[in-house]
N, C-alpha and C positions, 0 to 999 in steps of 0.2 A: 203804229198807233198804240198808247199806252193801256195797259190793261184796264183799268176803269173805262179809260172811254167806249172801247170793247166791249164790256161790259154793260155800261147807258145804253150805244146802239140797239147791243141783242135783246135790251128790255125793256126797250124804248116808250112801249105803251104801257108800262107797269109803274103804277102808282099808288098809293091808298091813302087819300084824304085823310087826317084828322088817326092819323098811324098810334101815337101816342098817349089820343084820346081813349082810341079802343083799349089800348094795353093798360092803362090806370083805369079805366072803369074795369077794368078785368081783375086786376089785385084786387081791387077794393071789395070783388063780389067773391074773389075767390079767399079773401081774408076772412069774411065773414061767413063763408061756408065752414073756412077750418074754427070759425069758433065756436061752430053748432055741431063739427064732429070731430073734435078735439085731433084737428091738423090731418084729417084722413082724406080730406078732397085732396092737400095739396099732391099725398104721397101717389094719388091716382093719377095726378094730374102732371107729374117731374118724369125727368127722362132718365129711364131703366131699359137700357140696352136688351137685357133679355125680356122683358114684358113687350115692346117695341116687336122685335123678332116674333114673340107669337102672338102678334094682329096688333094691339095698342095702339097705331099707326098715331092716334091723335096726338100722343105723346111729344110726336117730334115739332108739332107746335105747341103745345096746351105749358109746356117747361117756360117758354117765354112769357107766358102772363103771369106767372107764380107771384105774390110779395115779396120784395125783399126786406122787408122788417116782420118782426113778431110782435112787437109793441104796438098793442092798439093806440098810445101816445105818438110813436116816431112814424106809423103807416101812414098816418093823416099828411104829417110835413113830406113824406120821402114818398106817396100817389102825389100830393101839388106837385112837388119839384118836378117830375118827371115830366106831367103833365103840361106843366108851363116852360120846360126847358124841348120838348116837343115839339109844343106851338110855337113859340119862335124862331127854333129851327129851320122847322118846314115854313112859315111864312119868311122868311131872308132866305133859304136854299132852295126851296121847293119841294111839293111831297114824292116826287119822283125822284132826286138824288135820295132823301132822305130813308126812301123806302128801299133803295138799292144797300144804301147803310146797314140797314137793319138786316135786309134778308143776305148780303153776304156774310156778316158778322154771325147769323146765326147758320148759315151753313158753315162757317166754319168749327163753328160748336157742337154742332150734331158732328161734323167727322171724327172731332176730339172726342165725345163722347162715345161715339162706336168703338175709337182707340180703348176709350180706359175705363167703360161700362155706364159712366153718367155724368152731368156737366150742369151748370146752371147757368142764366145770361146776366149776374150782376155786374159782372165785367164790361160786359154790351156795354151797359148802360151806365159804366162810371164812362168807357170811354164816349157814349154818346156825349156828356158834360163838355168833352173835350175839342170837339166839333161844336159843340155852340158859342166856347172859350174862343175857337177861334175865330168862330164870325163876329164875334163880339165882345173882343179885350176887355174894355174898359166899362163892362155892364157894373154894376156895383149890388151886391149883395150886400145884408146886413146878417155877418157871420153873429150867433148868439143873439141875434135880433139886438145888438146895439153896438155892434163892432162891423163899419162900414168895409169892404174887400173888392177891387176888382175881379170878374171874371178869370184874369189871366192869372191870379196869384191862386186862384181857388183850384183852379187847372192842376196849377205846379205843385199842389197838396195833392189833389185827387192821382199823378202820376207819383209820386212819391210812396201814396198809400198802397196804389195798385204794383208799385214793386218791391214791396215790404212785404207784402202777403204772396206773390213770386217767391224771395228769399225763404219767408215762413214755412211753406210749404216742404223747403228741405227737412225740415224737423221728422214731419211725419212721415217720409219713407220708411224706416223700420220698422213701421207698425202696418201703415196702411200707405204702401206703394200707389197701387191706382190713384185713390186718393190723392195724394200728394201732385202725382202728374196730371190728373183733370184738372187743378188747381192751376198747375203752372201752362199748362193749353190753352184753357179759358183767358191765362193775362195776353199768353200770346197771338190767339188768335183778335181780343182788343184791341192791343195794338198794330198787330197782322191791316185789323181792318180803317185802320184811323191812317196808319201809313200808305197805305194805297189810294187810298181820298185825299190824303195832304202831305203827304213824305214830301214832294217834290217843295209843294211852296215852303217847307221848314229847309231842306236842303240847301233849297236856291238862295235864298236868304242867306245862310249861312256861307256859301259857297262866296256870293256878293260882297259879304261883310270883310272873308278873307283878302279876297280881293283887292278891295278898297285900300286895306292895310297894308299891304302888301306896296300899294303905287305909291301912298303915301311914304313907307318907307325908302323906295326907290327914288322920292321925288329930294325927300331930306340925306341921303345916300348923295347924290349927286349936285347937294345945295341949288337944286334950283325951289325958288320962293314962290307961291303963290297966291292973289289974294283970296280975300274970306268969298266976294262971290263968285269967285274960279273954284274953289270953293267947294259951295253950294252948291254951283252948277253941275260939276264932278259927281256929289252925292246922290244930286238927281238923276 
């Protein structure tokens, strides 16, 4: 049995409604805490491996509601987005995959973080984007609010982005080692978690696609002709 499914079983009754909901009314309240004490809730509130160790416990959740903007301009668009890419999520998947999503993405981020003393979950949440890309290619976004995008093209930015800052991350070893590897944990354990929920269906596809090419070459190899709904039918 595949490890996800593994996984669903042993947490079969584990689910939390409106997952996404909680977590953008969380930024929003925790955004505006840090702007009445100039950023000191958040520093209580993010994961510091030695504060964690002596009691903090709450730590190893309270880092997942953190904002991930500073701009009282960009919080506003980037709590919607989350929020609405969320709900749609869990209404097409359900709140029980999606909660499974969430909590193994962040235990893998609390390990990372034990690794290299602290970690953040914007990664989570670019590759959350990426699970909702998938259930739904051809959503259309209006990127710049007047430049129309499918889903799946905004995907292929958000993975492009999320390994540029992988890359990035070499810079700062000579200064700040840890650093630089929480960095590159955090993409890994994203995509850690995005692959195990959907490795197979990108694999199979692809593995398909080989395939297909493959006969066909075999078929023009051997000049035998076939029609267009022999085809089709082959495709299907």
């Amino acid at each position: 049995m595949e490890f996800k499914y593994k996984l669903k079983r042993f947490f079969r009754n584990i689910a939390i409604d409106n997952l996404m909901t909680y977590i953008a009314a969380s930024m929003a309240i925790i955004f505006i805490g840090d702007l009445f004490s100039d950023g000191m809730l958040s520093q209580f509130l993010s994961f510091n491996k030695a504060a964690i160790l002596e009691g903090q416990v709450w730590r190893l959740i309270t880092f997942l509601m953190l904002p991930q903007e500073s701009s009282p301009i960009w919080i506003v668009f980037s709590i919607y987005f989350y929020y609405f890419i969320g709900k749609e999520t869990e209404n097409e998947w359900g709140s029980h995959n999606l909660t499974m999503y969430f909590l193994l993405g962040a235990a893998l981020l609390i390990i990372s973080g034990f690794i290299t003393g602290y970690t953040n979950a914007s990664f989570l949440y670019f590759s959350l984007f990426l699970v909702y890309a998938h259930l739904n290619p051809h959503h259309q976004f209006m990127m710049f609010m007047i430049i129309p995008i499918e889903a799946r093209w905004m995907a292929l930015i958000d993975v492009v982005y999320i390994l540029s800052s992988f890359v990035k991350a070499f810079w700062l070893y000579p200064l700040f080692p840890m650093l630089a590897l929480a960095i590159q944990l955090s993409v890994a354990a994203a995509f850690l978690t995005y692959g195990i929920f959907f490795g197979k269906d990108h694999f199979g596809g692809l593995v398909n696609k080989f395939k297909h090419r493959d006969f066909y070459r075999e078929m023009r190899r051997n000049k035998i002709k076939m029609s267009r709904n022999e085809r089709d039918d082959n495709e299907k």
